[in-house]
Biopython code that builds the backbone (N, CA, C, O; Angstrom):
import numpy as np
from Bio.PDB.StructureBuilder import StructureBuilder

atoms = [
    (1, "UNK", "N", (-14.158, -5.687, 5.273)),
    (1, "UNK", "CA", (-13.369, -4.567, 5.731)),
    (1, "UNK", "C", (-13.693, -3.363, 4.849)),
    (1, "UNK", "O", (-14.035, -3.391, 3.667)),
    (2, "UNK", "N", (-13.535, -2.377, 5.583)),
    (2, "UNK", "CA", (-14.419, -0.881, 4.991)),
    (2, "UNK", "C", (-12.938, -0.094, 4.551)),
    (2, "UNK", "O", (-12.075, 0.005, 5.423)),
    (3, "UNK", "N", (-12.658, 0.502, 3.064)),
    (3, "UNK", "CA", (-11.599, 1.608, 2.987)),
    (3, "UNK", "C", (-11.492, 2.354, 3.966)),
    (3, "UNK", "O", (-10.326, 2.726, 4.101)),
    (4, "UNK", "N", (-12.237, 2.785, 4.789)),
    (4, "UNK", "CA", (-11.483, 3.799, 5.561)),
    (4, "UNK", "C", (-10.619, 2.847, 6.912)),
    (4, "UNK", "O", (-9.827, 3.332, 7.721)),
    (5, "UNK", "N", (-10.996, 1.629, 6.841)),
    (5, "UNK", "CA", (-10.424, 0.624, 8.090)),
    (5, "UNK", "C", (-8.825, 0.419, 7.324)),
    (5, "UNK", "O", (-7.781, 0.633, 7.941)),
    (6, "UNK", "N", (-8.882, -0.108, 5.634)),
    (6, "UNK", "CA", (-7.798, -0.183, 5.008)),
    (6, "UNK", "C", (-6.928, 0.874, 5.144)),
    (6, "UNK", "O", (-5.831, 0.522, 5.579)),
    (7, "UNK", "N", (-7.050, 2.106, 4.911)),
    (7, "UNK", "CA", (-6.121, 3.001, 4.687)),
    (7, "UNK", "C", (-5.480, 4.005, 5.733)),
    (7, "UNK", "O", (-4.779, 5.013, 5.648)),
    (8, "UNK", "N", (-6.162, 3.111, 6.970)),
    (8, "UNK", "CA", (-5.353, 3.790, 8.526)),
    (8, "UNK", "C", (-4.247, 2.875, 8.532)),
    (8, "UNK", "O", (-3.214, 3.325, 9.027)),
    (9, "UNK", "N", (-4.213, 1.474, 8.016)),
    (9, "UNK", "CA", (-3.341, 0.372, 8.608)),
    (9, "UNK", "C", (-1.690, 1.034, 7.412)),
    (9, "UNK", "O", (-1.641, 1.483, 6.266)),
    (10, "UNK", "N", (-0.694, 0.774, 8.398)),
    (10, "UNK", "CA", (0.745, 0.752, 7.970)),
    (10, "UNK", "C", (1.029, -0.442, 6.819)),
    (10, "UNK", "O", (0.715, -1.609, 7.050)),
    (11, "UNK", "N", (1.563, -0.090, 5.742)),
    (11, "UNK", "CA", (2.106, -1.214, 4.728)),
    (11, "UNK", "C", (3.740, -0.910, 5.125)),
    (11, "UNK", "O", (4.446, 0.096, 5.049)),
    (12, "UNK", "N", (4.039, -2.747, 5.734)),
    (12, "UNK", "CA", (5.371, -2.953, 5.848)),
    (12, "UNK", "C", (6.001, -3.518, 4.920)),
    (12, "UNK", "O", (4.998, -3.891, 4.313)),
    (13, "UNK", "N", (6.805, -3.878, 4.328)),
    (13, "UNK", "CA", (7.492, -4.427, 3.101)),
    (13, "UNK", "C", (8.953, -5.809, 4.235)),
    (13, "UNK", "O", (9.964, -5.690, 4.926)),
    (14, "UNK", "N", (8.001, -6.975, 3.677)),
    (14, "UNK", "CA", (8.874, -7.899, 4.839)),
    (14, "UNK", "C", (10.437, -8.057, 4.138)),
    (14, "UNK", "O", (11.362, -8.266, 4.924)),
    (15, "UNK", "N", (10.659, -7.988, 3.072)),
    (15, "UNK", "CA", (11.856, -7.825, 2.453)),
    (15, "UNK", "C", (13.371, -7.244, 3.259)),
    (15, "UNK", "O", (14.524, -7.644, 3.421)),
    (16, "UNK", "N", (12.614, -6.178, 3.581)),
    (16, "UNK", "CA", (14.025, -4.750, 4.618)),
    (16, "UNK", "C", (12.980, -4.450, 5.873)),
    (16, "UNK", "O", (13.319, -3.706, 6.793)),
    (17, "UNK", "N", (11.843, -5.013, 5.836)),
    (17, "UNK", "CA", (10.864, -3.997, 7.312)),
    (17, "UNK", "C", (10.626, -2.633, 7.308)),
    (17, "UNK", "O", (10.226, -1.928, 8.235)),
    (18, "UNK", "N", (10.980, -2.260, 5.900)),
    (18, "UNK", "CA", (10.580, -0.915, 5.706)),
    (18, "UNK", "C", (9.181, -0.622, 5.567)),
    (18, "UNK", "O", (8.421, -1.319, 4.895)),
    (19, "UNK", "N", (8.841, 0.403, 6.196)),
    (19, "UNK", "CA", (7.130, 1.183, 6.452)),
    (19, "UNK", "C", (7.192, 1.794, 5.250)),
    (19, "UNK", "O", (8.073, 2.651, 5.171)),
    (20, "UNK", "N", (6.468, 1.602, 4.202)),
    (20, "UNK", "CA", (6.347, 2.119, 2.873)),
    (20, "UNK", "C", (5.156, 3.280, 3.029)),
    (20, "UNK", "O", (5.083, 4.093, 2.107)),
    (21, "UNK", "N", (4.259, 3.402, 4.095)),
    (21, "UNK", "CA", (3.261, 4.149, 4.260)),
    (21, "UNK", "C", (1.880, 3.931, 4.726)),
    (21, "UNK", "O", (1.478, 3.385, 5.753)),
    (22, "UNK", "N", (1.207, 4.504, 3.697)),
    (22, "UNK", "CA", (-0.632, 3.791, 4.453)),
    (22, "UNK", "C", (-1.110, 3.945, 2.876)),
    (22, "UNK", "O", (-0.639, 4.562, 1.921)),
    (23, "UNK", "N", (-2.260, 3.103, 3.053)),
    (23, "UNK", "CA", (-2.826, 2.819, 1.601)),
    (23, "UNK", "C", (-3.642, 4.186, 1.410)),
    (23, "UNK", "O", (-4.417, 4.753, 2.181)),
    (24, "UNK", "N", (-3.256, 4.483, 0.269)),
    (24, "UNK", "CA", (-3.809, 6.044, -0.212)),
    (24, "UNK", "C", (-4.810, 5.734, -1.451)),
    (24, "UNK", "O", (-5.404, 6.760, -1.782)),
    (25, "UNK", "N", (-5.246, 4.307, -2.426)),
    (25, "UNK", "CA", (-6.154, 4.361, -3.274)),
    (25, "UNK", "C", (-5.818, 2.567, -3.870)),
    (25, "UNK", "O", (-4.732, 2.040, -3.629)),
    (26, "UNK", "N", (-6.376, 2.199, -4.256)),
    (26, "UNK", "CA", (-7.085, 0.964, -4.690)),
    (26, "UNK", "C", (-7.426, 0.704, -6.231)),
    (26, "UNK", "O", (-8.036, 1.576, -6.850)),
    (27, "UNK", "N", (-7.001, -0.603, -6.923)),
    (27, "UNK", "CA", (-7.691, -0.493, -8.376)),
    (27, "UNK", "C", (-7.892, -2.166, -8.018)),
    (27, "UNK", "O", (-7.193, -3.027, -7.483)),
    (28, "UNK", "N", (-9.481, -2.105, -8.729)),
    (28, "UNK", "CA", (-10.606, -2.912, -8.741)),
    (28, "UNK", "C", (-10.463, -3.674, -10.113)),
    (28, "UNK", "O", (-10.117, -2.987, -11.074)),
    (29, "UNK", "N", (-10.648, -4.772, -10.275)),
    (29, "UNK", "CA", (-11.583, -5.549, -11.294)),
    (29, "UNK", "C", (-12.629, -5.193, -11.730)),
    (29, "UNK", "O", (-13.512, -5.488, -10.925)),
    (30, "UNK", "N", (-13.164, -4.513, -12.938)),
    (30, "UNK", "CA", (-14.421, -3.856, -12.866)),
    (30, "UNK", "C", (-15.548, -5.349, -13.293)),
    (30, "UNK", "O", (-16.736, -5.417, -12.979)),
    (31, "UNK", "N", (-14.851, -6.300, -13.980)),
    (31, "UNK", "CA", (-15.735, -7.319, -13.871)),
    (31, "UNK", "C", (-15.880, -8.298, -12.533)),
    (31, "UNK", "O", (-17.004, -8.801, -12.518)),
    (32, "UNK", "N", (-15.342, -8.567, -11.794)),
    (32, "UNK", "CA", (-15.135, -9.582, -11.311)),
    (32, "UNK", "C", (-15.059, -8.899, -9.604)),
    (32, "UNK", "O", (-15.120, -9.481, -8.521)),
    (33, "UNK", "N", (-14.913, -7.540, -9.917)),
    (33, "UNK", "CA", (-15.073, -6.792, -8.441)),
    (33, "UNK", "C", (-13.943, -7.131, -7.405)),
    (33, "UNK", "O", (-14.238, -6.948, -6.224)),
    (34, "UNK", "N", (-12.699, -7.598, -7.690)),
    (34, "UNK", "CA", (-12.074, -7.818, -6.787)),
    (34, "UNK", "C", (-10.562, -6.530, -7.038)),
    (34, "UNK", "O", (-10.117, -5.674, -7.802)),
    (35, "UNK", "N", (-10.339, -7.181, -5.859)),
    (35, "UNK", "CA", (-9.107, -5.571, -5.377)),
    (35, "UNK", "C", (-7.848, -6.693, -6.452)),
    (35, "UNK", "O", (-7.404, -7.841, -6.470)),
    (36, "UNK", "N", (-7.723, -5.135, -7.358)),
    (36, "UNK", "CA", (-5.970, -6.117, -7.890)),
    (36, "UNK", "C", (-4.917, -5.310, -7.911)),
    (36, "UNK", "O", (-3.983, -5.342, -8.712)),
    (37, "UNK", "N", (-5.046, -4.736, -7.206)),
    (37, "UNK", "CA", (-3.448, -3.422, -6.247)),
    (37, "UNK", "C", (-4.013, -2.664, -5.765)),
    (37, "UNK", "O", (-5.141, -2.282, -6.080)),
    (38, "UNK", "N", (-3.019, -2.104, -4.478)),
    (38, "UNK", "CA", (-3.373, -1.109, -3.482)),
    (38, "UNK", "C", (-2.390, -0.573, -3.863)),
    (38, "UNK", "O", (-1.536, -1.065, -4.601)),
    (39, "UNK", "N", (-2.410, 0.680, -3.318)),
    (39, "UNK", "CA", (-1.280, 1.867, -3.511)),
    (39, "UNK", "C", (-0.949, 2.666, -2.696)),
    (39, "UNK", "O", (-1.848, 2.871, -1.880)),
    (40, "UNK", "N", (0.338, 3.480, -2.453)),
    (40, "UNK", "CA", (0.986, 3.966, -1.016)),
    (40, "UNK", "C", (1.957, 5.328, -1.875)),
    (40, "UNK", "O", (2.541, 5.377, -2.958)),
    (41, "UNK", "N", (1.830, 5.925, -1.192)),
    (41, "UNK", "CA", (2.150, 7.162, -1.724)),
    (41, "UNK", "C", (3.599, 7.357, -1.522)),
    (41, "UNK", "O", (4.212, 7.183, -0.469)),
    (42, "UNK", "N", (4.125, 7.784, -2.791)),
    (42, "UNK", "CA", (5.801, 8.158, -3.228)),
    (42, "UNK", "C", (6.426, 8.887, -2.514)),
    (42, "UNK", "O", (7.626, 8.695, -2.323)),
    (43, "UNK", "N", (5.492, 10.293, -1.731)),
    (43, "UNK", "CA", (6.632, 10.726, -1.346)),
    (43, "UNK", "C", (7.252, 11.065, 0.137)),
    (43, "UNK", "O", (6.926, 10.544, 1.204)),
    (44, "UNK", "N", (8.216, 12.064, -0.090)),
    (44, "UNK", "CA", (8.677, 11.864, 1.366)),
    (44, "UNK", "C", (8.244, 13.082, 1.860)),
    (44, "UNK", "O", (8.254, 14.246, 1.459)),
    (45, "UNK", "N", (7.809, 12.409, 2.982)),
    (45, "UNK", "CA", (6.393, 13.425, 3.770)),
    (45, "UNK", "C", (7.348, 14.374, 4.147)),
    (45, "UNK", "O", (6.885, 15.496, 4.354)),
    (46, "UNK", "N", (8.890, 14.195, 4.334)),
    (46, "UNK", "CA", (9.664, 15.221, 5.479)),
    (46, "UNK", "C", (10.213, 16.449, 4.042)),
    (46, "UNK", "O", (10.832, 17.476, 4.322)),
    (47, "UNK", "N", (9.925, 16.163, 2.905)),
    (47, "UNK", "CA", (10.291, 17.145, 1.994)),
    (47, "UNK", "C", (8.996, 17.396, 1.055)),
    (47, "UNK", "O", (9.170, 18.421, 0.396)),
    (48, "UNK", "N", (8.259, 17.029, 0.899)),
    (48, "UNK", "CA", (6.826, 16.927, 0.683)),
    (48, "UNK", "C", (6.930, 17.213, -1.038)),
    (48, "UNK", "O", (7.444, 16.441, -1.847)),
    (49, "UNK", "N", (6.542, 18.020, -1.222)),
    (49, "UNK", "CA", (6.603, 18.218, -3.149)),
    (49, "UNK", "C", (7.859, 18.002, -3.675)),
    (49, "UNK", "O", (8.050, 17.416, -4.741)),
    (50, "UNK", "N", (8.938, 18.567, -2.787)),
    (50, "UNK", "CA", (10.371, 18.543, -3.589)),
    (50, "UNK", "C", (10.907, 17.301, -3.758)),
    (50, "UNK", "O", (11.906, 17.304, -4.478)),
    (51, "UNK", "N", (10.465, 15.894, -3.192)),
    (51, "UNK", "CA", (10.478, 14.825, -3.411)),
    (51, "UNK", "C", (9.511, 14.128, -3.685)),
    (51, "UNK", "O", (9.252, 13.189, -2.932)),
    (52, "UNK", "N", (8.976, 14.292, -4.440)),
    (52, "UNK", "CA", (7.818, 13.431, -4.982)),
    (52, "UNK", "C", (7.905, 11.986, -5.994)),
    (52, "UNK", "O", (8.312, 11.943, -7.155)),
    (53, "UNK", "N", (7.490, 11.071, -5.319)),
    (53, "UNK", "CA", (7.415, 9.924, -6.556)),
    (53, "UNK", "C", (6.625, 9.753, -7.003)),
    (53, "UNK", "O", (5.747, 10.542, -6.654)),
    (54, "UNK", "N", (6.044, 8.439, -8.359)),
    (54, "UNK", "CA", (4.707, 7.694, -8.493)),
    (54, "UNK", "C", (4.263, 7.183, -7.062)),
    (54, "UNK", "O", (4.910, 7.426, -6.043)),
    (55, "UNK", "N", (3.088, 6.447, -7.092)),
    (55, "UNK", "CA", (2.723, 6.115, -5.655)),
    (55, "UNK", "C", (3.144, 4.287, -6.373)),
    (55, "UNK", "O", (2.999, 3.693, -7.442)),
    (56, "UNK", "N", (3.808, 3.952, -4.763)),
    (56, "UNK", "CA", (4.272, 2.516, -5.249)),
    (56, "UNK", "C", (2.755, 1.698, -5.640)),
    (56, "UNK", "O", (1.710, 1.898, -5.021)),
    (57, "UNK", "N", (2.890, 0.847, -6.680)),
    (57, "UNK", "CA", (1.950, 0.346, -6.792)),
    (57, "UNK", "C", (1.862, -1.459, -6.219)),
    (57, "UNK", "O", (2.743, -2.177, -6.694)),
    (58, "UNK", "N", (0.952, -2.066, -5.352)),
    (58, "UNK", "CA", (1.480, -3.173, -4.937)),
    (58, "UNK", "C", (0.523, -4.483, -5.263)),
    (58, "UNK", "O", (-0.463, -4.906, -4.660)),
    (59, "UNK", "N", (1.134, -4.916, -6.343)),
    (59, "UNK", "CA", (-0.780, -6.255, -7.019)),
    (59, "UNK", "C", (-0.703, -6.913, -5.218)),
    (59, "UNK", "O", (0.038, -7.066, -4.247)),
    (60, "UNK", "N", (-2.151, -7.122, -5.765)),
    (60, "UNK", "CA", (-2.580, -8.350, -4.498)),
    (60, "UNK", "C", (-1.797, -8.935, -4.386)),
    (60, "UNK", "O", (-1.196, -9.005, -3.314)),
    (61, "UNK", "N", (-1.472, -9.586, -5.406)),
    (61, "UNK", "CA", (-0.594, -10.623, -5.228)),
    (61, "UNK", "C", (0.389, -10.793, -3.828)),
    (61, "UNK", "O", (0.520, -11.762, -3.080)),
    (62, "UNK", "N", (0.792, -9.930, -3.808)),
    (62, "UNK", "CA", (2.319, -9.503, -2.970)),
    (62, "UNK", "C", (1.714, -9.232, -1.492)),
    (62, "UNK", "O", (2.543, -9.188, -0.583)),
    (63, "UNK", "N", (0.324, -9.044, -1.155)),
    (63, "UNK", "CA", (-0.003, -8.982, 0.177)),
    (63, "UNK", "C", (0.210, -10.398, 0.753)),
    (63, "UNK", "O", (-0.209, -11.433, 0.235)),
    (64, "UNK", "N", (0.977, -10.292, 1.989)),
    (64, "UNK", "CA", (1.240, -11.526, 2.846)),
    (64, "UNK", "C", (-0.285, -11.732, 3.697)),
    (64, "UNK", "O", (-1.170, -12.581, 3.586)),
    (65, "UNK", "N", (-0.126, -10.553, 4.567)),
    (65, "UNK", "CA", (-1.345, -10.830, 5.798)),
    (65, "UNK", "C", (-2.028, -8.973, 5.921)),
    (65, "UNK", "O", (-1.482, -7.870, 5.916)),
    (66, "UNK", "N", (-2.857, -9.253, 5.980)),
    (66, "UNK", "CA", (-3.473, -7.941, 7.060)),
    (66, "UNK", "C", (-3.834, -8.233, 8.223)),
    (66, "UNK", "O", (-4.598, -9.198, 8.192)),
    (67, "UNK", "N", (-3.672, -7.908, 9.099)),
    (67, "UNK", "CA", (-3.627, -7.512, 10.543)),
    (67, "UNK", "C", (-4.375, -6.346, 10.901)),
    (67, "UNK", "O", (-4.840, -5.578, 10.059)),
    (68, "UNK", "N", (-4.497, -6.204, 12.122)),
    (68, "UNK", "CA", (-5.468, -5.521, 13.009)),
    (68, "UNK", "C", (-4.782, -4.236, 13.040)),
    (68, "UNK", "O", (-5.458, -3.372, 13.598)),
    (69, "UNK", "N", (-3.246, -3.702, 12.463)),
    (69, "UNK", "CA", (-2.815, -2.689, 12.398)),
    (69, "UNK", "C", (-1.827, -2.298, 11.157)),
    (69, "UNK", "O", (-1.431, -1.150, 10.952)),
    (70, "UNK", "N", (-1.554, -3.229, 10.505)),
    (70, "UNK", "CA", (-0.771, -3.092, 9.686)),
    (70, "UNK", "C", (-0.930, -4.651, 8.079)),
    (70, "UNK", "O", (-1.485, -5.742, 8.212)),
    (71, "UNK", "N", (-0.408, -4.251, 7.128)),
    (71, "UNK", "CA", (-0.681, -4.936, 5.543)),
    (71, "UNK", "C", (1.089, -4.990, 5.943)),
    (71, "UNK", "O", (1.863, -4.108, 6.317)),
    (72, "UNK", "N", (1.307, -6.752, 5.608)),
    (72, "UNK", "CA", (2.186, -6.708, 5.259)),
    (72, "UNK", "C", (2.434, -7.453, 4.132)),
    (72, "UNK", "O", (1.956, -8.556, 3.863)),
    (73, "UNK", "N", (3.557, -6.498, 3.190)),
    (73, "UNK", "CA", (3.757, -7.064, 1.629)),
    (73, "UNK", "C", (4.960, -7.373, 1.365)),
    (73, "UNK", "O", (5.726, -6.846, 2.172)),
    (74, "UNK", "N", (5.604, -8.155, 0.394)),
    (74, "UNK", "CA", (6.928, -8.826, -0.227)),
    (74, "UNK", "C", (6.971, -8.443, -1.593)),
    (74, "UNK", "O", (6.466, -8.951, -2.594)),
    (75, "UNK", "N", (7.894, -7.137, -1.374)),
    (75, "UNK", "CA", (7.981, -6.397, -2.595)),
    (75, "UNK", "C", (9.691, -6.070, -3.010)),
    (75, "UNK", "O", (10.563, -5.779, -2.192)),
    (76, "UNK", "N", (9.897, -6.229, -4.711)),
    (76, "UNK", "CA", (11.565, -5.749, -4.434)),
    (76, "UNK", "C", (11.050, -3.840, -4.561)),
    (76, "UNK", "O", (10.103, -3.434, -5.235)),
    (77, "UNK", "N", (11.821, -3.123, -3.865)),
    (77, "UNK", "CA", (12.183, -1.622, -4.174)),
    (77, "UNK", "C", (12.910, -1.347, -4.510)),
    (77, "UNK", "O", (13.082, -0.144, -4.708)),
]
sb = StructureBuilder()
sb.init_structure("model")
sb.init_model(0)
sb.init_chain("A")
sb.init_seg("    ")
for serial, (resi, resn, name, xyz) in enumerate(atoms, 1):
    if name == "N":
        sb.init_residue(resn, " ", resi, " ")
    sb.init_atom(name, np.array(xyz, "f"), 0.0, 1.0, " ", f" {name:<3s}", serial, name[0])
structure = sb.get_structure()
């Protein structure tokens, strides 16, 4: 799967079914080359700067499934 295929798909959080966003950047293993968190951006698009967070950060770990439209993860918020 190609980043730009990753970062169209919706991250749901199966916890509440909340849409946390779309994957906005990635941190790698620089030895071992594998993905060890994706990341989704803090803020709220409907107030844009005046609400700004960190971007949630989510280890692999916590990915359930990817799907053909959406990452879904088991995260507390």
């Amino acid at each position: 799967m190609l980043f730009s295929e990753l970062k169209c798909k919706d991250v749901i959080n199966i916890k509440d079914c909340r849409k946390l966003g779309r994957v906005c950047d990635l941190e790698f293993d620089p030895c071992s080359g594998c993905i060890c968190k994706i990341m989704v951006p803090g803020c709220n698009k409907l107030l844009g700067f005046l609400n700004c967070e960190p971007n949630i950060v989510i280890p692999f770990r916590d990915i359930k499934q990817i799907g053909p439209d959406i990452i879904l993860v088991d995260i507390h918020c």
